[in-house]
C-alpha positions in Angstrom: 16.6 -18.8 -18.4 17.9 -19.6 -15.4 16.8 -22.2 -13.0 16.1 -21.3 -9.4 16.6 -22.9 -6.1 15.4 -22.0 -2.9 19.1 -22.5 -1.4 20.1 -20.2 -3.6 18.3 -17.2 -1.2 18.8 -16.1 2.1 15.3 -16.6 2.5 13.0 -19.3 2.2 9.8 -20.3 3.1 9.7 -23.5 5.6 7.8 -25.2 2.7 10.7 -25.0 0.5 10.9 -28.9 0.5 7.4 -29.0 -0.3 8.0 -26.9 -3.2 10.8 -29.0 -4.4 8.7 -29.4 -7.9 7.5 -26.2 -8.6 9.0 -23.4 -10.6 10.4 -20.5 -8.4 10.6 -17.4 -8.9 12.2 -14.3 -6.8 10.4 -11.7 -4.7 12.4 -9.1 -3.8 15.8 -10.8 -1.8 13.5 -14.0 -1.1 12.0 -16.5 -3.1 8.1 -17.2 -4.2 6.6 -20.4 -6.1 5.6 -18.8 -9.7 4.0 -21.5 -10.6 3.5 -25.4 -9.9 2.5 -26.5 -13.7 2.9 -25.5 -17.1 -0.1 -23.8 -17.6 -1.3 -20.9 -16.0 -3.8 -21.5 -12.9 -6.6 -18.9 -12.7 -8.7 -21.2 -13.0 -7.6 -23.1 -9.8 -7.2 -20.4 -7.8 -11.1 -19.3 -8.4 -11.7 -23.0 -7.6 -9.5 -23.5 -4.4 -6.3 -22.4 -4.4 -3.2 -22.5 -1.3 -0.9 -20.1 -2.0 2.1 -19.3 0.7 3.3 -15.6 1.2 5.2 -16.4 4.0 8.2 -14.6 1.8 6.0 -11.4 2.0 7.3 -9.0 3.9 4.7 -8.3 7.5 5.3 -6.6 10.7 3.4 -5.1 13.2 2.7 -1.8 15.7 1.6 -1.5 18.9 1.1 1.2 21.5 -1.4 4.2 21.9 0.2 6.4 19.6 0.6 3.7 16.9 -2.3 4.9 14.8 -0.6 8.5 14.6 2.3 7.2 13.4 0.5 4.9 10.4 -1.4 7.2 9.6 1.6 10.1 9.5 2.8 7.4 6.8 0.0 7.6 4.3 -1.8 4.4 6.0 -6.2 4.2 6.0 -6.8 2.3 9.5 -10.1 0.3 10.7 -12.0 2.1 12.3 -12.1 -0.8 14.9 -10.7 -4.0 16.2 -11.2 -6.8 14.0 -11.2 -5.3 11.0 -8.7 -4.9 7.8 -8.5 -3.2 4.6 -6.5 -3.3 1.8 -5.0 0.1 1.3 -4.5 1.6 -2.3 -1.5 0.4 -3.3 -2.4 -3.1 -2.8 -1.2 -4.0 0.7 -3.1 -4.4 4.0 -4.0 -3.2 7.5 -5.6 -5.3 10.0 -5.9 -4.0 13.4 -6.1 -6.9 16.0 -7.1 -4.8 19.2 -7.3 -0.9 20.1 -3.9 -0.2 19.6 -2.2 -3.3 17.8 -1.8 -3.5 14.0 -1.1 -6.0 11.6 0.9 -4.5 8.3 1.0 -7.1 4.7 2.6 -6.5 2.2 0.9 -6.2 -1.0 2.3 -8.4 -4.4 2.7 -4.9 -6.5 5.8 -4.2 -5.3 7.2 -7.4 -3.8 6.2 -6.1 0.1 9.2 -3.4 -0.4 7.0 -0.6 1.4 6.2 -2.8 4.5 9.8 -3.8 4.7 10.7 -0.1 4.7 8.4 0.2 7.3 10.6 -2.6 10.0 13.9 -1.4 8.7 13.2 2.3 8.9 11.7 2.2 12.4 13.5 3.7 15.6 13.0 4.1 19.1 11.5 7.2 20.4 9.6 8.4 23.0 6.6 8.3 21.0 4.4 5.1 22.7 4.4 3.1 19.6 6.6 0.1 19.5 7.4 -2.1 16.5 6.7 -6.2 16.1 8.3 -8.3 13.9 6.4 -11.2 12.7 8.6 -11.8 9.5 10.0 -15.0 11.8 7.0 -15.6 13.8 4.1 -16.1 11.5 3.9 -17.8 8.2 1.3 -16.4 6.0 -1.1 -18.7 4.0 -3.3 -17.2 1.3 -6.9 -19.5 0.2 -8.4 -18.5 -2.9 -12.1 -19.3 -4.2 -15.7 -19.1 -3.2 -15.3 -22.6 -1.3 -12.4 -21.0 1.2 -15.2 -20.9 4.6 -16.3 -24.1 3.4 -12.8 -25.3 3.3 -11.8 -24.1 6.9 -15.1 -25.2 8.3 -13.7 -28.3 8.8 -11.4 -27.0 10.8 -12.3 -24.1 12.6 -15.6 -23.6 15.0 -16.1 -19.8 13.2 -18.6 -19.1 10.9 -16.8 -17.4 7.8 -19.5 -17.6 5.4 -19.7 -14.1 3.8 -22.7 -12.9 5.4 -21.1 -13.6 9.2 -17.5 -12.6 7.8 -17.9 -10.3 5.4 -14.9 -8.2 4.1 -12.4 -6.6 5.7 -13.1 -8.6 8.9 -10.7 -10.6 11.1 -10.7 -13.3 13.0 -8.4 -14.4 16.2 -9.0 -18.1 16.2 -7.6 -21.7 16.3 -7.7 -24.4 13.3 -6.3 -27.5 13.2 -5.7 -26.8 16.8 -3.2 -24.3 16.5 -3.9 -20.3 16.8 -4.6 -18.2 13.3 -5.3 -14.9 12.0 -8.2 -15.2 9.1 -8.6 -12.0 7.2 -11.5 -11.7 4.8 -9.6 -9.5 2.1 -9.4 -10.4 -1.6 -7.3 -10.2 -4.4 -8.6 -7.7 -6.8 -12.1 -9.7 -7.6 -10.8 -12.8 -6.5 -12.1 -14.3 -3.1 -9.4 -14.6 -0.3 -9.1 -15.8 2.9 -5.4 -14.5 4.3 -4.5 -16.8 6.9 -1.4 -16.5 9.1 -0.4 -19.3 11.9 2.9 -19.9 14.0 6.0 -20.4 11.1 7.0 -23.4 13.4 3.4 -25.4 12.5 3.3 -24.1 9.0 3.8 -27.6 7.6 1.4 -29.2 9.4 -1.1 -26.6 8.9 -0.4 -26.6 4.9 -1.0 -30.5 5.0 -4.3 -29.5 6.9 -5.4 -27.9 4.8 -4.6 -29.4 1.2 -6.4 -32.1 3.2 -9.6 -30.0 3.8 -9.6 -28.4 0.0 -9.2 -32.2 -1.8 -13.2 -32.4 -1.5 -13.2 -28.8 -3.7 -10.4 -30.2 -5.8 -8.3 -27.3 -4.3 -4.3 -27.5 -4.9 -1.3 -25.2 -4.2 -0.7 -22.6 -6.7 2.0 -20.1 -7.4 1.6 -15.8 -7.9 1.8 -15.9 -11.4 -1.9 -15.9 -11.7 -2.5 -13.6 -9.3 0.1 -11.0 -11.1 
């Protein structure tokens, strides 16, 4: 089998150095961390688990028509700022204001229908305009029951289930820089999905292997998700 190398993609995660000992595997064009031991981690990622997705395809809409034009594509939208939900074929929708959304994509099929999304967009006089975020935010995925317990040491909102429950969103700061939180699991599996500025996306990873050590949380890999 052959060995991979994040140099080796177009791609790569601003971790990749931090990932210098785990095994990688590809997602799509990009790269992922499958795993960081030999041994498969569900286990650790029902404990505390850091996982980074910034290799997952994302993008965003904005305008007043933007919700016709999602929902033209097949898309189920929040009813109201603030609130996500994971659509059926695995990816997600948060909407971050009346007419801003927030597209994931989902591990199924690598984030290839969110891609198509940015690639197949044009300009038209339809008031819906198109942001990127593949280059501006990192995205952070925090498995386990512990996860609000985890980021309360870092972030002033309460994200205990029963004042986040989910499918809500929250426009915050931890470790005093500004994050999305989004209260939408994996399958049964407790998540937190978390996206900051790429730039401070080492930092913020340190932060919060920092705040996870009392859980005995660790970076994981998708292979136990998938």
């Amino acid at each position: 089998m052959t060995t991979l190398h994040a140099h080796d993609f177009a791609e790569r995660s601003p971790l990749y150095r931090r990932h210098a000992h785990a095994t990688l595997g590809r997602l799509g064009d990009s790269v992922i961390v499958a795993h960081y031991g030999e041994h498969a981690e569900s286990a650790q990622l029902q404990r505390s688990a850091l996982i980074d997705l910034t290799n997952l395809a994302r993008v965003g809409f904005r305008g007043a028509q933007a919700a016709e034009y999602l929902s033209a594509k097949g898309y189920q939208l929040p009813t109201a700022a603030n609130q996500a939900l994971t659509q059926a074929d695995g990816c997600h929708v948060a909407r971050l204001s009346q007419n801003e959304y927030l597209l994931l994509g989902g591990l199924r099929d690598a984030g290839a229908r969110i891609a198509r999304e940015e690639a197949d967009w044009q300009f038209s006089e339809q008031a819906n305009y198109l942001l990127p975020r593949q280059d501006s935010h990192a995205w952070l995925l925090l498995t386990g029951a512990c996860g609000p317990e985890v980021l309360a040491k870092l972030c002033g909102v309460d994200l205990r289930p029963a004042a986040f429950p989910v499918g809500a969103v929250a426009q915050t700061s931890a470790a005093r820089i500004n994050v999305i939180i989004i209260n939408l699991p994996e399958g049964e599996l407790p998540c937190l999905q978390i996206l900051c500025d790429r730039a401070s996306l080492s930092y913020f990873w340190d932060a919060l292997l920092d705040a996870m050590a009392e859980f005995g949380g660790q970076p994981a890999g998708i292979d136990a998700l998938l």
